[in-house]
DOBALUM-424446 format. One record per residue (C-alpha): residue number from 1; x, y negated, z. Coordinates in Angstrom, 1 decimal. Last residue first. Example, Ala and Ser with C-alpha at 12.3 -4.5 7.8 and 13.67 -1.06 7.14 Angstrom:
# residues 2
seq:2, xx:13.7, yy:1.1, zz:7.1;
seq:1, xx:12.3, yy:4.5, zz:7.8;
END
This chain:
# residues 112
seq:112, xx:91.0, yy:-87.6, zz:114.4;
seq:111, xx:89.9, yy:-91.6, zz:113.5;
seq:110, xx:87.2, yy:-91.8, zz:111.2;
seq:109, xx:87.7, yy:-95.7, zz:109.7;
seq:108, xx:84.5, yy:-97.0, zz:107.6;
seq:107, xx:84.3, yy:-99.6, zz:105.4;
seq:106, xx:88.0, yy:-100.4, zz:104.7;
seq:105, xx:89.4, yy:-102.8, zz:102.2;
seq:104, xx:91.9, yy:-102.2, zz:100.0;
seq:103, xx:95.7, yy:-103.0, zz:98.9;
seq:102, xx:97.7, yy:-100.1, zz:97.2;
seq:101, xx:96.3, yy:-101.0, zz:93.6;
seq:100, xx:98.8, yy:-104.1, zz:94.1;
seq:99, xx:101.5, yy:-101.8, zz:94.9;
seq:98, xx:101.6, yy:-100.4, zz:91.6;
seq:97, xx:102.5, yy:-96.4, zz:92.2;
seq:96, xx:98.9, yy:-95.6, zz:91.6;
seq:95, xx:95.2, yy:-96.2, zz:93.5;
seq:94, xx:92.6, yy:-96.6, zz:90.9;
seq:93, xx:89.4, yy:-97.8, zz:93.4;
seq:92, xx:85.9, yy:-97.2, zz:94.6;
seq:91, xx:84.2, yy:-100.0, zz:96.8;
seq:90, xx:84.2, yy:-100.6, zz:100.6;
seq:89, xx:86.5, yy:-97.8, zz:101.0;
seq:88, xx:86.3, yy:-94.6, zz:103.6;
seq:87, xx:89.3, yy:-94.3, zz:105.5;
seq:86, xx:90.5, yy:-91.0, zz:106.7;
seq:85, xx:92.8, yy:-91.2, zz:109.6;
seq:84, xx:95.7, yy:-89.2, zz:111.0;
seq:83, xx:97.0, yy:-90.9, zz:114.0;
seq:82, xx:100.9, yy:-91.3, zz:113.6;
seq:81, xx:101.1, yy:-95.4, zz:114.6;
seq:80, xx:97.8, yy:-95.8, zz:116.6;
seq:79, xx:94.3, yy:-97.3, zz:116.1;
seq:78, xx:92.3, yy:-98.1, zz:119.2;
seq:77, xx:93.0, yy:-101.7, zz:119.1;
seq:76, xx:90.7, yy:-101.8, zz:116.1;
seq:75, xx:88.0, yy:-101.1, zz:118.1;
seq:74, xx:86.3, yy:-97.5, zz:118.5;
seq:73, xx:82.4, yy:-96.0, zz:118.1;
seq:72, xx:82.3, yy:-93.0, zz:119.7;
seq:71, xx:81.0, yy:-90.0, zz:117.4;
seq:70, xx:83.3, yy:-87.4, zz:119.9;
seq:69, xx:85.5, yy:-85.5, zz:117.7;
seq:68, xx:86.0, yy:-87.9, zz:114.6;
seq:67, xx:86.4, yy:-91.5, zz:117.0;
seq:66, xx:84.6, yy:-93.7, zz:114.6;
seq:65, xx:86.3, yy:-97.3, zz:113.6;
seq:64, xx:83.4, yy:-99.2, zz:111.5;
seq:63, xx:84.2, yy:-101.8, zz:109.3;
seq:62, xx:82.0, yy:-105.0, zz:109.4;
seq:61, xx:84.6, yy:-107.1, zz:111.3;
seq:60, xx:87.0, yy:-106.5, zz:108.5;
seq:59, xx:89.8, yy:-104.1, zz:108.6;
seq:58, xx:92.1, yy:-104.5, zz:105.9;
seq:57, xx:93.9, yy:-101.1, zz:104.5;
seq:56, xx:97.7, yy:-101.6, zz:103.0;
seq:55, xx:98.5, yy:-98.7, zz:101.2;
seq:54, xx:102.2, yy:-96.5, zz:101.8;
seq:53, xx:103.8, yy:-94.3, zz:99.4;
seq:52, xx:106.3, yy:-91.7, zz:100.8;
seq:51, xx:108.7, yy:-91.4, zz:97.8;
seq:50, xx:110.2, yy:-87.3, zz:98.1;
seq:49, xx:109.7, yy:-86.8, zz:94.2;
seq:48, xx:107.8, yy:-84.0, zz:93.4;
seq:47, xx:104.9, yy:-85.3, zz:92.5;
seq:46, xx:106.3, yy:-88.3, zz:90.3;
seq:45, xx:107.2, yy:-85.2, zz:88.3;
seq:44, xx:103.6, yy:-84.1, zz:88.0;
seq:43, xx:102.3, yy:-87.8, zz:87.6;
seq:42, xx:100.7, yy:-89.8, zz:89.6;
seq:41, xx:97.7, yy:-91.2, zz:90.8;
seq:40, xx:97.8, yy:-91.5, zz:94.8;
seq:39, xx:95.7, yy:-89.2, zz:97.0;
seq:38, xx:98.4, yy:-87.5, zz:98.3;
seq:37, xx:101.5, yy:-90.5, zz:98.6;
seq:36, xx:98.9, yy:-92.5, zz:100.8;
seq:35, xx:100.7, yy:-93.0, zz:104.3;
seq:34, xx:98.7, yy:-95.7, zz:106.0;
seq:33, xx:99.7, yy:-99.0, zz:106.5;
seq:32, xx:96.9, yy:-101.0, zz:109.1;
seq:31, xx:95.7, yy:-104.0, zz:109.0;
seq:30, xx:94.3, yy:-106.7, zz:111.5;
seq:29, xx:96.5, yy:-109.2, zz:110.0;
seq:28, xx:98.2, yy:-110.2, zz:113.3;
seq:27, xx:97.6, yy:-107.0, zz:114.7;
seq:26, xx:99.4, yy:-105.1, zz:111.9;
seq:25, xx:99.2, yy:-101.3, zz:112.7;
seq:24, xx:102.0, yy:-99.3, zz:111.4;
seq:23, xx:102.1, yy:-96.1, zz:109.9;
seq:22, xx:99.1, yy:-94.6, zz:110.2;
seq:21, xx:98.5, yy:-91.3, zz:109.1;
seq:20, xx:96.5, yy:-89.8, zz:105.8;
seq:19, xx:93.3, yy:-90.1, zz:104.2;
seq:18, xx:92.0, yy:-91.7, zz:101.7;
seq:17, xx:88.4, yy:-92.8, zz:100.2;
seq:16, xx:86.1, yy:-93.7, zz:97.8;
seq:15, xx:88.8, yy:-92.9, zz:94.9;
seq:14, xx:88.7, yy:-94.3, zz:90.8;
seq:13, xx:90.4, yy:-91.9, zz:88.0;
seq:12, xx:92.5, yy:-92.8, zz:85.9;
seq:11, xx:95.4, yy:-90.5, zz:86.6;
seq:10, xx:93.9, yy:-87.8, zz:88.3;
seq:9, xx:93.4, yy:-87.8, zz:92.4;
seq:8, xx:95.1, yy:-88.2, zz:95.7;
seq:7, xx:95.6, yy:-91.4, zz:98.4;
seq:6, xx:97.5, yy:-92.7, zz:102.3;
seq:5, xx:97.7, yy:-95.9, zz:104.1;
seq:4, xx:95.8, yy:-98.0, zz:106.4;
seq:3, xx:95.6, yy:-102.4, zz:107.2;
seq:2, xx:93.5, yy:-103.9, zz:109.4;
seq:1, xx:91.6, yy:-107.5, zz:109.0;
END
């Protein structure tokens, strides 16, 4: 699996997708930590507070890695530390402060 962070909506309120860069890619677990701190539920003051929030993204074998300007189809071992992704999920999800809402699986990676 591979692991991505980043996040933004309303309190409540499930997301398909996040974007935001990668901060480490875990070969091991074939995950990737991407920052998420924008698409994350939280509150106005929470807001301004400097926290970068990370979520763990799995890569599965069924995900699809898409290079953004050309269509190509990438591997996992394409993904870099600072490449801004957006990460569609496989299902919607609350993403908050709670790390455990930070975990997800990816269904489609668009690489830019």
């Amino acid at each position: 699996m591979f692991m991505l962070t980043g996040c933004s909506f309303s309190q409540g309120e499930a997301i398909e997708s996040i974007k935001g860069e990668i901060e480490k890619v875990d070969a091991e677990d074939h995950s990737v930590l991407v920052g998420c701190s924008d698409d994350m539920h939280l509150k106005k003051e929470d807001k301004d507070n400097l926290i970068q929030y990370l979520c763990t993204v799995n890569v599965s074998e069924e995900t699809s890695v898409i290079n953004e300007k050309t269509g190509e189809r990438l591997s996992f071992s394409n993904l870099n530390v600072g490449q801004l992704v957006k990460v569609m999920l496989t299902r919607p999800q609350e993403v908050n402060k709670n790390q455990e809402t930070r975990v997800m699986t990816a269904k489609e990676i668009i690489a830019y």
